[in-house]
Biotite code that builds the C-alpha atoms (Angstrom):
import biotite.structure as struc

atoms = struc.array([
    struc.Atom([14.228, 7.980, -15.635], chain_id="A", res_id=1, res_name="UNK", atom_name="CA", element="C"),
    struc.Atom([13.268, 5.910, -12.711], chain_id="A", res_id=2, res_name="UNK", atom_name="CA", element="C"),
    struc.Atom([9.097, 6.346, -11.346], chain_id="A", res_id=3, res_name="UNK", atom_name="CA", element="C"),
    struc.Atom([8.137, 5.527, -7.650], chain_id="A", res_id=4, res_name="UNK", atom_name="CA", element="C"),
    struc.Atom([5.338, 4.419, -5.829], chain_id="A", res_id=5, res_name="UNK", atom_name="CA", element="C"),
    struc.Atom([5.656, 4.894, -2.103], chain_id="A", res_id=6, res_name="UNK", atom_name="CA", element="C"),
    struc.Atom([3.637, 4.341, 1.253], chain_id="A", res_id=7, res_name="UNK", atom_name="CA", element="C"),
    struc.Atom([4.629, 7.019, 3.943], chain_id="A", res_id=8, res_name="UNK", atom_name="CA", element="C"),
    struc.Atom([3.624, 6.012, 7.823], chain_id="A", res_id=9, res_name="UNK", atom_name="CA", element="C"),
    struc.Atom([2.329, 9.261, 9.353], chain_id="A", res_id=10, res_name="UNK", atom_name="CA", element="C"),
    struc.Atom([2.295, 9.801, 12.755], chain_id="A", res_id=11, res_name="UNK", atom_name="CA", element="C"),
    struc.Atom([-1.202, 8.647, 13.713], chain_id="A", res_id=12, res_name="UNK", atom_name="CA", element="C"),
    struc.Atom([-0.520, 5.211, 12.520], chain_id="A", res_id=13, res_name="UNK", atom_name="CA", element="C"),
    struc.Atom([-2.254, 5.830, 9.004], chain_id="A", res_id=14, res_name="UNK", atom_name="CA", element="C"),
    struc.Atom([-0.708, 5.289, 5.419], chain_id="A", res_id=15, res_name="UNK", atom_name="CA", element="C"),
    struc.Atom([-0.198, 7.770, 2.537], chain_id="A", res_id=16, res_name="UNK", atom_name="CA", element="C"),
    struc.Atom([0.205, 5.995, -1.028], chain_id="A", res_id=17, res_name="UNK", atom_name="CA", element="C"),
    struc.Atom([1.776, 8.328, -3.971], chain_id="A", res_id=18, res_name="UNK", atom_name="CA", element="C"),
    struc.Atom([3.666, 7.830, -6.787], chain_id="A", res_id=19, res_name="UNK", atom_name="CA", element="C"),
    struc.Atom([6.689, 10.619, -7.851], chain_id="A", res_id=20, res_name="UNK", atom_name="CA", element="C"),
    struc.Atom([10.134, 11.084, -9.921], chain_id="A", res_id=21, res_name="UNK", atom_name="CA", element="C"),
    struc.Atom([11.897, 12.281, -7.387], chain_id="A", res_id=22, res_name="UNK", atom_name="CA", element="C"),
    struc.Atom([11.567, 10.725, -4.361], chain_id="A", res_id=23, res_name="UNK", atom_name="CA", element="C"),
    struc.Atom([13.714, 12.535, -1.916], chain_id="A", res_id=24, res_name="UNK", atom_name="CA", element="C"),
    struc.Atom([12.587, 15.674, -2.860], chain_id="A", res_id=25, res_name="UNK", atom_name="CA", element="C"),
    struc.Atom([8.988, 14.165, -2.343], chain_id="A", res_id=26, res_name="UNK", atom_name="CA", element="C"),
    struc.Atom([9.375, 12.960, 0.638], chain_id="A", res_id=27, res_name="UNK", atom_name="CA", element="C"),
    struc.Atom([10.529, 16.260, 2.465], chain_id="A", res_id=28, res_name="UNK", atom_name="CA", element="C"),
    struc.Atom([7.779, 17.875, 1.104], chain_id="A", res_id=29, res_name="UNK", atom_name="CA", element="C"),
    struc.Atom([5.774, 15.704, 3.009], chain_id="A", res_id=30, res_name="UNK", atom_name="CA", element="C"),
    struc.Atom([7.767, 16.132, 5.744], chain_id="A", res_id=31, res_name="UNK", atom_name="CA", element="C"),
    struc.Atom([7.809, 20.055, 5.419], chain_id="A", res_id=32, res_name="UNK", atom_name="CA", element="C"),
    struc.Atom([4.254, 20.705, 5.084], chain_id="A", res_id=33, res_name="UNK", atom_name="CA", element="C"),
    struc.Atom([1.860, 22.388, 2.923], chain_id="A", res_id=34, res_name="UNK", atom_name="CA", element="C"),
    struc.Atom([2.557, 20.108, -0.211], chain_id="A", res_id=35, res_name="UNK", atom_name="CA", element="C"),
    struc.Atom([-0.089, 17.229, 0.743], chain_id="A", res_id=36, res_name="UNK", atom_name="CA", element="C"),
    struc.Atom([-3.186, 17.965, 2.931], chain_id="A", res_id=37, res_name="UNK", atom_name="CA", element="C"),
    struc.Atom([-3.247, 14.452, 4.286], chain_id="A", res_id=38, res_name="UNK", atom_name="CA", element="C"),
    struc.Atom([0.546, 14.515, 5.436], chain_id="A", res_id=39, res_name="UNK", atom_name="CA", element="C"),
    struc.Atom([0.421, 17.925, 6.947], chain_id="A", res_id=40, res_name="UNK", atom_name="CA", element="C"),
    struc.Atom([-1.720, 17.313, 9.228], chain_id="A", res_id=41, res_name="UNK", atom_name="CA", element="C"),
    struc.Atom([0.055, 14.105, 10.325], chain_id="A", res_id=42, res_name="UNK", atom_name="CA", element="C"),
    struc.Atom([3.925, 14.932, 10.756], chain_id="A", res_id=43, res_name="UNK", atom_name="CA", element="C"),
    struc.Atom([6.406, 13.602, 10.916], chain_id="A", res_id=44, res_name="UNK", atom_name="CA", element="C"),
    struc.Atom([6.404, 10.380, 8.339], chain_id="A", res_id=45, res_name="UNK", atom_name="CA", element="C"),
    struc.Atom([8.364, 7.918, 7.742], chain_id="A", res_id=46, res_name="UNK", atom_name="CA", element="C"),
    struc.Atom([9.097, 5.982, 4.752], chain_id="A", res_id=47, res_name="UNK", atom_name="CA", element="C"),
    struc.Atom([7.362, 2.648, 5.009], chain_id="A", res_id=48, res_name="UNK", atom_name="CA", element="C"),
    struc.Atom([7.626, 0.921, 1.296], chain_id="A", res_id=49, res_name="UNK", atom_name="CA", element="C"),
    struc.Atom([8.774, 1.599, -2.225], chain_id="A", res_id=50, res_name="UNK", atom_name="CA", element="C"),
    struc.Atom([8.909, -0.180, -5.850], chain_id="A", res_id=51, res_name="UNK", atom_name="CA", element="C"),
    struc.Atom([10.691, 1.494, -8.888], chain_id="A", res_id=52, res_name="UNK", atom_name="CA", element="C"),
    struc.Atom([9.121, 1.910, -12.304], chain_id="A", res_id=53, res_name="UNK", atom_name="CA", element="C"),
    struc.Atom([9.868, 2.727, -15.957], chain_id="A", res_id=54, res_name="UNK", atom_name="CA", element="C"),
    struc.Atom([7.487, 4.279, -16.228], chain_id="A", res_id=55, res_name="UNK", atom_name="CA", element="C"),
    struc.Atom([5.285, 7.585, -14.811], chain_id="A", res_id=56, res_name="UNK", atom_name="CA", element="C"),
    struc.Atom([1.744, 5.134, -15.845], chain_id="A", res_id=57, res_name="UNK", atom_name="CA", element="C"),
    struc.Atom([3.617, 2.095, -14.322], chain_id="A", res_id=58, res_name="UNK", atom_name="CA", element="C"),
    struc.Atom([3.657, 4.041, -10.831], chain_id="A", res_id=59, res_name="UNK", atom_name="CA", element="C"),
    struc.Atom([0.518, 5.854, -11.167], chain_id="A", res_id=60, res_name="UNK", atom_name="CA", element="C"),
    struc.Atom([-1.462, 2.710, -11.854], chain_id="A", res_id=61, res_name="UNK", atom_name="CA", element="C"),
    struc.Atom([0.324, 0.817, -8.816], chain_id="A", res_id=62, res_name="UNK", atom_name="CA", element="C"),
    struc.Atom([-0.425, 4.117, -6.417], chain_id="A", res_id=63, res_name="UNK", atom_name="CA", element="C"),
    struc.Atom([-3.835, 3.705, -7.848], chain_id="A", res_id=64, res_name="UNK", atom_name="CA", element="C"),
    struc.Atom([-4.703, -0.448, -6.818], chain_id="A", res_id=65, res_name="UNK", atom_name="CA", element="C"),
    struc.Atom([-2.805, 0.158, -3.813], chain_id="A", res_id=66, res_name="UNK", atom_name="CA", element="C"),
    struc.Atom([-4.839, 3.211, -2.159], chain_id="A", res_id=67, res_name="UNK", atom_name="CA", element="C"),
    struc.Atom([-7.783, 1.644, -1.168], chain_id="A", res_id=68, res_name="UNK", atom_name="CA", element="C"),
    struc.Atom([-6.213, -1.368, -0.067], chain_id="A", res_id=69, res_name="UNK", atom_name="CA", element="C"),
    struc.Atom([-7.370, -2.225, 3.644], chain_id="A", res_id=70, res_name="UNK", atom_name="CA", element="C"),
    struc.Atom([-4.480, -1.600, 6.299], chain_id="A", res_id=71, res_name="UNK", atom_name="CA", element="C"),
    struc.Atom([-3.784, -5.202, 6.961], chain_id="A", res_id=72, res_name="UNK", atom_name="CA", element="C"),
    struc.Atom([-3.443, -5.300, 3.140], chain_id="A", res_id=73, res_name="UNK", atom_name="CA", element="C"),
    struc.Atom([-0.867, -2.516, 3.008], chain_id="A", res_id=74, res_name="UNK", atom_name="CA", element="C"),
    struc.Atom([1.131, -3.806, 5.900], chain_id="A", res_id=75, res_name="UNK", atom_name="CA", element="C"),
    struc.Atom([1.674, -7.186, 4.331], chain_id="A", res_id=76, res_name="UNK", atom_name="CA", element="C"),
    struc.Atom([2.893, -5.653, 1.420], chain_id="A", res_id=77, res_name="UNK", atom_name="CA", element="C"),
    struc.Atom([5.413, -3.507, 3.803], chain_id="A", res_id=78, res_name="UNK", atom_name="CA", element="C"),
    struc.Atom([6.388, -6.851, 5.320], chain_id="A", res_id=79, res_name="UNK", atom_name="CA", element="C"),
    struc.Atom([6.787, -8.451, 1.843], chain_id="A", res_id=80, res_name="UNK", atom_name="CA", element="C"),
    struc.Atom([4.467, -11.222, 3.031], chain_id="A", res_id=81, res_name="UNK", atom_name="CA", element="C"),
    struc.Atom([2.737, -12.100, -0.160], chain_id="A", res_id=82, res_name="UNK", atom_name="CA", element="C"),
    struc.Atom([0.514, -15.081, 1.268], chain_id="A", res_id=83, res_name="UNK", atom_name="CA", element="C"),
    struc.Atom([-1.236, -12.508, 3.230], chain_id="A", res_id=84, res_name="UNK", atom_name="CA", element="C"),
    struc.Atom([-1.591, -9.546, 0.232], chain_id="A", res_id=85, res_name="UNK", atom_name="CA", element="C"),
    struc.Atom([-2.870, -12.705, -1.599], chain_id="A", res_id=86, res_name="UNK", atom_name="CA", element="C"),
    struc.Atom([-5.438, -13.794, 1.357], chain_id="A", res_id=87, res_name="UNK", atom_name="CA", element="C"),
    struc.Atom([-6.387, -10.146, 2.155], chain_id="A", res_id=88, res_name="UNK", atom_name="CA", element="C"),
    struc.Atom([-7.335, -9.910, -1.635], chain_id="A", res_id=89, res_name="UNK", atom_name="CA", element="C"),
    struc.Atom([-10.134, -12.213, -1.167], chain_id="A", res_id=90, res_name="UNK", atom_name="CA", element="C"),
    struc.Atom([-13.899, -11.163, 0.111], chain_id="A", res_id=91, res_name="UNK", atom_name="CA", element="C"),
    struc.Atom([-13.855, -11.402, 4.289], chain_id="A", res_id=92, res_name="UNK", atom_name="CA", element="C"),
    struc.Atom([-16.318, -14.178, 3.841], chain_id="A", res_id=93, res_name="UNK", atom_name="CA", element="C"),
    struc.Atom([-13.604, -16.496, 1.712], chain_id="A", res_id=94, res_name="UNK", atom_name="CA", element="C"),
    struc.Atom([-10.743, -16.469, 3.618], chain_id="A", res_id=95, res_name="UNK", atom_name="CA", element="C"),
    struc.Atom([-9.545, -19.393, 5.180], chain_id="A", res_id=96, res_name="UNK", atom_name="CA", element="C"),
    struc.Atom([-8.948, -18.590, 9.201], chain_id="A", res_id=97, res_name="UNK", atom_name="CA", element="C"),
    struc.Atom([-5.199, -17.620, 10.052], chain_id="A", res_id=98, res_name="UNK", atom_name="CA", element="C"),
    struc.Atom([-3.791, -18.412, 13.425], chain_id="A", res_id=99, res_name="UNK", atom_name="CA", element="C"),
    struc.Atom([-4.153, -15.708, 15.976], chain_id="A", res_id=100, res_name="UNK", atom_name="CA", element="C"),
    struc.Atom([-0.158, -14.942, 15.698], chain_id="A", res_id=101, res_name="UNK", atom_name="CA", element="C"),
    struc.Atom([-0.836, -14.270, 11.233], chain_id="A", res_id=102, res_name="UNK", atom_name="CA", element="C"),
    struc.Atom([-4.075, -12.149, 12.787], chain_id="A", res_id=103, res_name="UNK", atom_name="CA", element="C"),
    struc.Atom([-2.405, -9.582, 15.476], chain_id="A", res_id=104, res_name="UNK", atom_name="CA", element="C"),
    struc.Atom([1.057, -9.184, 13.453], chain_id="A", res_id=105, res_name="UNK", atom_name="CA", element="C"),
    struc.Atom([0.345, -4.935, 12.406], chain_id="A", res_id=106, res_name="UNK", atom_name="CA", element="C"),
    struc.Atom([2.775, -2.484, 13.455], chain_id="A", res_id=107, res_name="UNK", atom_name="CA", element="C"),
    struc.Atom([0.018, -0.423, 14.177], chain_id="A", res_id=108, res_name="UNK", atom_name="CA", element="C"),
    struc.Atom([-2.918, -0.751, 16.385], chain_id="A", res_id=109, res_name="UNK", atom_name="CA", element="C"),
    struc.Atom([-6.084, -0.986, 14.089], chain_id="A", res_id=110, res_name="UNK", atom_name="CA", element="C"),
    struc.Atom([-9.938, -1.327, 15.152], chain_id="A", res_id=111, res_name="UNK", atom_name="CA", element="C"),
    struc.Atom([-11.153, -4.188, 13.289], chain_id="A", res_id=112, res_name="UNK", atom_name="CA", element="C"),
    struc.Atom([-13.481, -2.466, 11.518], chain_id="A", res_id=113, res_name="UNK", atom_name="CA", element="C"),
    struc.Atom([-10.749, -0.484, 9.657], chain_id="A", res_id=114, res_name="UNK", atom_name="CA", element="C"),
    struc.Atom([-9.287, -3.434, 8.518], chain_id="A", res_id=115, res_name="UNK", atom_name="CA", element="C"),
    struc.Atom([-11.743, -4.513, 5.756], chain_id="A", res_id=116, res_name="UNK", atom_name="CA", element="C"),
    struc.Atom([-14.980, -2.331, 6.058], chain_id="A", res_id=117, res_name="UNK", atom_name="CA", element="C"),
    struc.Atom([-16.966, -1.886, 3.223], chain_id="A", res_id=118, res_name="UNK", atom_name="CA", element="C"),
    struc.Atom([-19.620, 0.304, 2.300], chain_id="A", res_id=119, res_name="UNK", atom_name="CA", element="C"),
    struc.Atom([-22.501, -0.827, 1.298], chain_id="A", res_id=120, res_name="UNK", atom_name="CA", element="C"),
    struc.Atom([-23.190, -1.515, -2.680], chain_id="A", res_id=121, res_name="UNK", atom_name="CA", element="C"),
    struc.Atom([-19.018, -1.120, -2.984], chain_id="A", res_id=122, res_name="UNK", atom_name="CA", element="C"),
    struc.Atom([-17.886, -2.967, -5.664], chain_id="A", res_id=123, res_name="UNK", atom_name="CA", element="C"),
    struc.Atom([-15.436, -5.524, -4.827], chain_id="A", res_id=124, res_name="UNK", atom_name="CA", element="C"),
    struc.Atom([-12.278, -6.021, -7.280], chain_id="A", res_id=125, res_name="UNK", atom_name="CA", element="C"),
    struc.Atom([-9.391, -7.927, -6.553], chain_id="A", res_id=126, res_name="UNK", atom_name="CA", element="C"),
    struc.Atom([-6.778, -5.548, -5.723], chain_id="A", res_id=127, res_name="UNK", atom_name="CA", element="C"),
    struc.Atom([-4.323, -8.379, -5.723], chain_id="A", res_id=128, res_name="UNK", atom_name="CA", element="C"),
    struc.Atom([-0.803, -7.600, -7.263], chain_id="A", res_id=129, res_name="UNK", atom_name="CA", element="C"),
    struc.Atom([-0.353, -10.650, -9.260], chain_id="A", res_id=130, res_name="UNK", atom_name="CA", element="C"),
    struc.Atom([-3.976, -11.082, -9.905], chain_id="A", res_id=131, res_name="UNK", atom_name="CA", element="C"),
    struc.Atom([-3.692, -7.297, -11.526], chain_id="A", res_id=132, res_name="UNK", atom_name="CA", element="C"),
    struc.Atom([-0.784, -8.324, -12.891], chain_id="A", res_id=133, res_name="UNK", atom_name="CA", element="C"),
    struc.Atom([1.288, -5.221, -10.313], chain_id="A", res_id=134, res_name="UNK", atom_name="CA", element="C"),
    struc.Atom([3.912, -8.362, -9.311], chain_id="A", res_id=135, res_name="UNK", atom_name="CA", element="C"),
    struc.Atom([4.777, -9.481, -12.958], chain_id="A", res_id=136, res_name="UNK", atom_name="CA", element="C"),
    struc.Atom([5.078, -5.960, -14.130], chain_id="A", res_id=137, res_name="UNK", atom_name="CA", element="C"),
    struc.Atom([7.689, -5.165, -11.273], chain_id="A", res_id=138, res_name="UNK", atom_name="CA", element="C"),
    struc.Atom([9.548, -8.247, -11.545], chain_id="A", res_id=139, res_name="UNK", atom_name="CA", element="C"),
    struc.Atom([9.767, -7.779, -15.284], chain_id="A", res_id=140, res_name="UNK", atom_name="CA", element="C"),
    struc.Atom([11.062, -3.971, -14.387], chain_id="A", res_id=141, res_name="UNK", atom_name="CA", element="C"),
    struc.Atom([13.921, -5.515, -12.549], chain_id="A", res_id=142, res_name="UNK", atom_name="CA", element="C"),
    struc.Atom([14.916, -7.812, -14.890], chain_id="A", res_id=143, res_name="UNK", atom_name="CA", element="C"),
    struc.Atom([14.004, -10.917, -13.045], chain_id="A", res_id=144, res_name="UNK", atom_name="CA", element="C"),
    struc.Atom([11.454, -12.457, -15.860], chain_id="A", res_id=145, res_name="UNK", atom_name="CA", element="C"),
])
């Protein structure tokens, strides 16, 4: 049985992370209504990213790192740009600068603040995939390690 971790794009320009079995059938619930509060309230979605699994803990634990991810974060990952999930995995404060054309790419409009605010006394963990060892797992689920 195949496990999935998916990031829906709801209308307002917000993401939805969530893992599932069946993935079509998941989907149109979100798209229905009523399933997920989060969703229902912003119809219609579309699918933005998926990764298969083995396994249901596999998923879960990738739906898990991912979720509070920033949004510049999550939309490298979309992109498959793994420089920037690796330099949006370090603190604000140690990031190198990126040219103004790495800093505006987002299919969405964000407020800066959005991107990486933190509250105050938050822990901060690396939510990096290969740093959490996400990457190697999936590559080893599809057979390329």
């Amino acid at each position: 049985m195949v496990f999935w971790t998916y990031m829906l794009r709801c209308s307002d320009g917000r993401y939805y992370t969530g893992h599932t079995d069946n993935l079509e059938r998941r989907i149109a619930e979100h798209q229905h209504g009523g399933f997920c509060d989060f969703t229902s309230r912003r119809k219609p979605v579309t699918l933005a990213w998926l990764q298969d699994f083995a396994t249901r803990v596999e998923a879960l634990e990738v739906e898990r790192r991912i979720k509070p991810w920033s949004r510049a974060k999550k939309e490298a990952l979309i992109r498959g740009d793994w420089a920037m999930v690796g330099h949006f995995a370090k603190p604000p404060k140690e990031r190198p600068s990126l040219p103004a054309s790495a800093e505006t790419h987002s299919p969405t409009p964000f407020v800066p603040s959005e991107v990486e605010g933190r509250e105050a006394g938050r822990k901060r963990v690396s939510t990096s995939l290969d740093t959490n060892g996400i990457g190697m797992m999936a590559r080893q689920v599809r057979g390329e390690e």
